[in-house]
C-alpha positions in Angstrom: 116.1 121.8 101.0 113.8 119.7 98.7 112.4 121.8 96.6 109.6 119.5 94.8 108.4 117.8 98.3 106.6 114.3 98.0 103.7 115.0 98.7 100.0 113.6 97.5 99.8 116.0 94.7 103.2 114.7 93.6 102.6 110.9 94.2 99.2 111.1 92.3 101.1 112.7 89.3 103.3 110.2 89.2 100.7 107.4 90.0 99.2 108.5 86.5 101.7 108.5 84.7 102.6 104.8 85.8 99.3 103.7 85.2 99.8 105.0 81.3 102.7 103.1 81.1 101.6 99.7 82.3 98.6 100.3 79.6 95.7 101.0 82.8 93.1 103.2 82.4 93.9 106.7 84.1 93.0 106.4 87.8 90.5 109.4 88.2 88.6 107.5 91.4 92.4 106.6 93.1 92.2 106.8 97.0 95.1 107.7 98.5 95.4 104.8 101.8 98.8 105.8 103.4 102.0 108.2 102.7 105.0 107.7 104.0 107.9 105.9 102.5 106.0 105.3 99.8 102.1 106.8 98.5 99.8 103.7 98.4 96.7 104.0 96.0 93.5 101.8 95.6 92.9 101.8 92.2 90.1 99.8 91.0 90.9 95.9 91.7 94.8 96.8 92.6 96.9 98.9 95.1 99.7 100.9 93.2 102.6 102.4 95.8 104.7 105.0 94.5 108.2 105.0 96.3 109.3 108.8 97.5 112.4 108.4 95.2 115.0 106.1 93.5 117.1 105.2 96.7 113.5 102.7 97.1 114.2 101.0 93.5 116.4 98.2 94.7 114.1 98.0 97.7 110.9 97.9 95.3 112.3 95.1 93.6 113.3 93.0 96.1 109.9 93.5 97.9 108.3 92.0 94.6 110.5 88.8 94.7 110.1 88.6 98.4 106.0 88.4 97.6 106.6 85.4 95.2 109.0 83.5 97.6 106.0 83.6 100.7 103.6 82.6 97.9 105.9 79.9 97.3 106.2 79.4 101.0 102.7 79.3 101.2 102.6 82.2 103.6 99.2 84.3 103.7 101.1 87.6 102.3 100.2 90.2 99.9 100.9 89.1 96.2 102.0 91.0 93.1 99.5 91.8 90.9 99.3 89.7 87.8 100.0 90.4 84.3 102.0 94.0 85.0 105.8 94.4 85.5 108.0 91.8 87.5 110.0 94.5 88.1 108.9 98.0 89.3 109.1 100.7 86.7 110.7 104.0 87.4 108.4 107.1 86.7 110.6 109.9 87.0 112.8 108.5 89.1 110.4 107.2 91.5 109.8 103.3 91.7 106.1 102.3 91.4 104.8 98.4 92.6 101.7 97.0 91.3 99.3 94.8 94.2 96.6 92.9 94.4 93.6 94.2 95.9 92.6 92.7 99.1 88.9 92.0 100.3 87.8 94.5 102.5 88.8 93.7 106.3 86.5 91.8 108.6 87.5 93.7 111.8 90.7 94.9 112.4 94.2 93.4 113.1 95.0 92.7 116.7 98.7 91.9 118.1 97.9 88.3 119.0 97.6 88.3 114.7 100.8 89.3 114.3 102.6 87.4 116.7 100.7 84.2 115.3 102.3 85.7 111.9 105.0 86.7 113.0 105.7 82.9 114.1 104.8 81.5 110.8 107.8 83.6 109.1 110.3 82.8 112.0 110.3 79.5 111.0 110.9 80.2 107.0 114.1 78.7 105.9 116.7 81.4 103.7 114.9 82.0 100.9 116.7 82.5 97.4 116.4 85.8 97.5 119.2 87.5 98.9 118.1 89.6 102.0 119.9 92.4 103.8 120.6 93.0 107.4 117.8 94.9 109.3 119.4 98.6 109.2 116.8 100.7 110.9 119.4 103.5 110.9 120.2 103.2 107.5 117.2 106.1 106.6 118.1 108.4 109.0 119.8 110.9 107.0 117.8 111.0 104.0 114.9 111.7 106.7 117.1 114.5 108.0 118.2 116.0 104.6 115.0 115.7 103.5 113.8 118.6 106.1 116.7 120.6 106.3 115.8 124.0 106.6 112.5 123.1 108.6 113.5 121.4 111.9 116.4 122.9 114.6 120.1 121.7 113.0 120.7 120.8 116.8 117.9 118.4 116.7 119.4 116.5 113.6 122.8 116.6 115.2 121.4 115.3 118.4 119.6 112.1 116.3 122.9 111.7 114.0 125.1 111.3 117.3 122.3 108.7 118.7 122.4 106.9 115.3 125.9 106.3 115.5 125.9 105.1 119.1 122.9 103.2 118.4 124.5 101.3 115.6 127.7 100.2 117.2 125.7 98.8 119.9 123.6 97.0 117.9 126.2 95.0 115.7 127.9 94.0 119.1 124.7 92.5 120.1 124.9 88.2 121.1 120.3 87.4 119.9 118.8 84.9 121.7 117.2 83.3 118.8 118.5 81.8 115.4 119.1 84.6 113.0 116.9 84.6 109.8 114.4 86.0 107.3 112.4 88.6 109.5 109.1 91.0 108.5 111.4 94.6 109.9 108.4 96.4 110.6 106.1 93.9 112.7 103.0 96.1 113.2 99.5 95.1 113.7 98.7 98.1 111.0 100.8 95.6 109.0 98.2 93.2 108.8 95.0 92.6 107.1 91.9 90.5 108.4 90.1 89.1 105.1 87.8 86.7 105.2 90.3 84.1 105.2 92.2 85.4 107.9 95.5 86.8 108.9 97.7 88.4 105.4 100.9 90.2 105.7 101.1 93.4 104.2 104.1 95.8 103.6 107.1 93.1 102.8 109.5 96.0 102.1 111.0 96.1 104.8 111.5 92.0 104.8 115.0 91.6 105.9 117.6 88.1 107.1 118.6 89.3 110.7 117.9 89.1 114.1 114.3 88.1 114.8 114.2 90.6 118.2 114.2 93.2 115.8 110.6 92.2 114.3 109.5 91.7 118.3 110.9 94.7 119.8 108.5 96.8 117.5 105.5 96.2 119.6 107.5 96.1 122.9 108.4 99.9 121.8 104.7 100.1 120.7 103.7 99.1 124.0 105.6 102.3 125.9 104.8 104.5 123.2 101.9 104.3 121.4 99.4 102.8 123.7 99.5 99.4 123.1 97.7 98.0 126.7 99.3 95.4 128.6 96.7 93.3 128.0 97.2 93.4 124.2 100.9 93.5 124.6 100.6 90.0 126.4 98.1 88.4 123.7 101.1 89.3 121.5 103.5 87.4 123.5 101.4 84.7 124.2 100.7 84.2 120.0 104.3 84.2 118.9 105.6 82.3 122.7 108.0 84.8 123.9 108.6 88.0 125.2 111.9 89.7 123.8 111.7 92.3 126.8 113.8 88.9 128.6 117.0 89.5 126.3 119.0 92.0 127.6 119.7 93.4 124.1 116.0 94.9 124.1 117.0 98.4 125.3 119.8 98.4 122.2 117.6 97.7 119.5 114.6 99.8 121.5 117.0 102.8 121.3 117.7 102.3 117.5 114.6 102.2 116.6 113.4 105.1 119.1 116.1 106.9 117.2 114.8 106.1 113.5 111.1 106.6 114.3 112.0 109.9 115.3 114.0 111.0 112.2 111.1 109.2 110.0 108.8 112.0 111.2 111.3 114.6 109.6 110.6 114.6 106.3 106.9 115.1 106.7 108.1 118.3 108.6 108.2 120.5 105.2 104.6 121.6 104.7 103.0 119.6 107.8 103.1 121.6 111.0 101.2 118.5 112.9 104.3 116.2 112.1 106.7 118.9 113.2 105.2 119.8 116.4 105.6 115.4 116.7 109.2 115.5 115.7 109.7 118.2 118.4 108.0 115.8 120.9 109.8 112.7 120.2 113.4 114.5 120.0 112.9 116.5 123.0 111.7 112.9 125.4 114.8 111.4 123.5 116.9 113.9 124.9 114.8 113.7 128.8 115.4 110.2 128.8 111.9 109.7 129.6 110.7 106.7 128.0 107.0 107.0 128.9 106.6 109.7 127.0 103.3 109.1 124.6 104.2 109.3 120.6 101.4 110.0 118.2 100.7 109.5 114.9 100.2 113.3 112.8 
């Protein structure tokens, strides 16, 4: 069991002690925006994430080079901020990322935006950076460990099984499109309208694989969270095909069904909304009923 969770208490400890180190003001008026993998801050004219532990360093880093490749690329992403570390400093372990601030949004980001996007970085060439393969698995079990003693051992058995099955299927899989550099985590909540239009957010994830993986996301989105047809279809229609056509679908669906589920695990510790989700999503998993809604918590 984890017995100093990450939580926003934590990450704003941490955020302070960053922000002392790369010689910023402390951030008394920080607002938190998201916690998940990592605790993103708005602080002042930047955004400061604060990575849940050092298994993200490598990840942190890469994410910062990835930003200066698209900038190079001249792809409307998120940029480093200037004048602080190249490379993310670790505060107690924890690896912390400095960001520009974007304007505020104009309206919000629709799937047609990402699949225009998403189109844009499809056609990117290898960039110097060297990417890894698009493991969605590969967090499952620091997800589970990271709520042992909150959530039924059967349940974690159940999506440790799934993961394995999940991830022999998916290396067998033949794509029907070129392999190459891919976002890995193609939502429109990944997006930001600014005045200028279309930016992509969240590079972490940014990977050289198969580019179904970055369009079965809304595909699953579309079964699970409410995405309409109608929007589901604008998405389609942006980036100019549908990846429910490739029979591999279901097999990356499945792995990612699998690691959506375990991601809700570690918020289990102290969060009984995000339990009562994990219970949800593990117990349709196990029903094979794949309209079952998912929420977030």
């Amino acid at each position: 069991m984890n017995s100093s969770p990450f939580d926003e208490s934590r990450a704003r400890t941490l955020l302070a002690a960053a922000c002392a180190e790369a010689g910023l003001p402390a951030p008394t008026d920080a607002r938190l925006l998201a916690l998940g993998e990592n605790a993103v801050f708005a602080v002042d004219h930047l955004v400061v994430k604060v990575g849940r532990g050092p298994e993200l360093l490598e990840r942190a880093a890469r994410e910062l080079r990835i930003a200066g490749w698209l900038a190079e690329q001249g792809v409307p992403a998120v940029r480093a901020a200037a004048g602080l570390p190249d490379r993310p400093p670790a505060v107690q372990g924890h690896p912390v990322t400095f960001w520009q601030r974007l304007p505020a949004a104009v309206r919000p980001a629709e799937p047609a935006d990402l699949g225009a996007l998403l189109r844009t970085v499809h056609r990117l060439p290898a960039p110097p950076v060297p990417l890894p393969r698009r493991d969605l698995l590969s967090g499952v079990e620091r997800w589970l460990r990271a709520a042992e003693g909150h959530i039924d051992p059967a349940d974690a058995a159940y999506l440790r099984a799934r993961r394995d099955g999940y991830a022999e299927a998916a290396a067998a899989l033949e794509p029907q499109l070129p392999p190459g550099p891919i976002h890995g985590d193609a939502l429109p909540r990944n997006v930001h309208i600014g005045p200028d239009g279309p930016v992509l957010l969240d590079l972490e994830t940014f990977s050289g694989d198969l580019r179904e993986h970055d369009l079965v996301v809304l595909a699953l989105s579309h079964d699970r969270y409410g995405v309409s047809a109608q929007a589901y279809r604008s998405f389609t229609d942006a980036y100019g095909w549908d990846v429910r056509e490739w029979p591999g679908c279901a097999v990356l669906r499945g792995a990612r069904e699998t690691a959506s589920a375990a991601w809700v695990a570690q918020h289990a510790p102290g969060n009984p909304k995000a339990l009562a989700e994990f219970r949800r999503r593990v117990a349709s998993l196990r029903d094979g009923d794949a309209a079952v809604r998912w929420y977030p918590f």
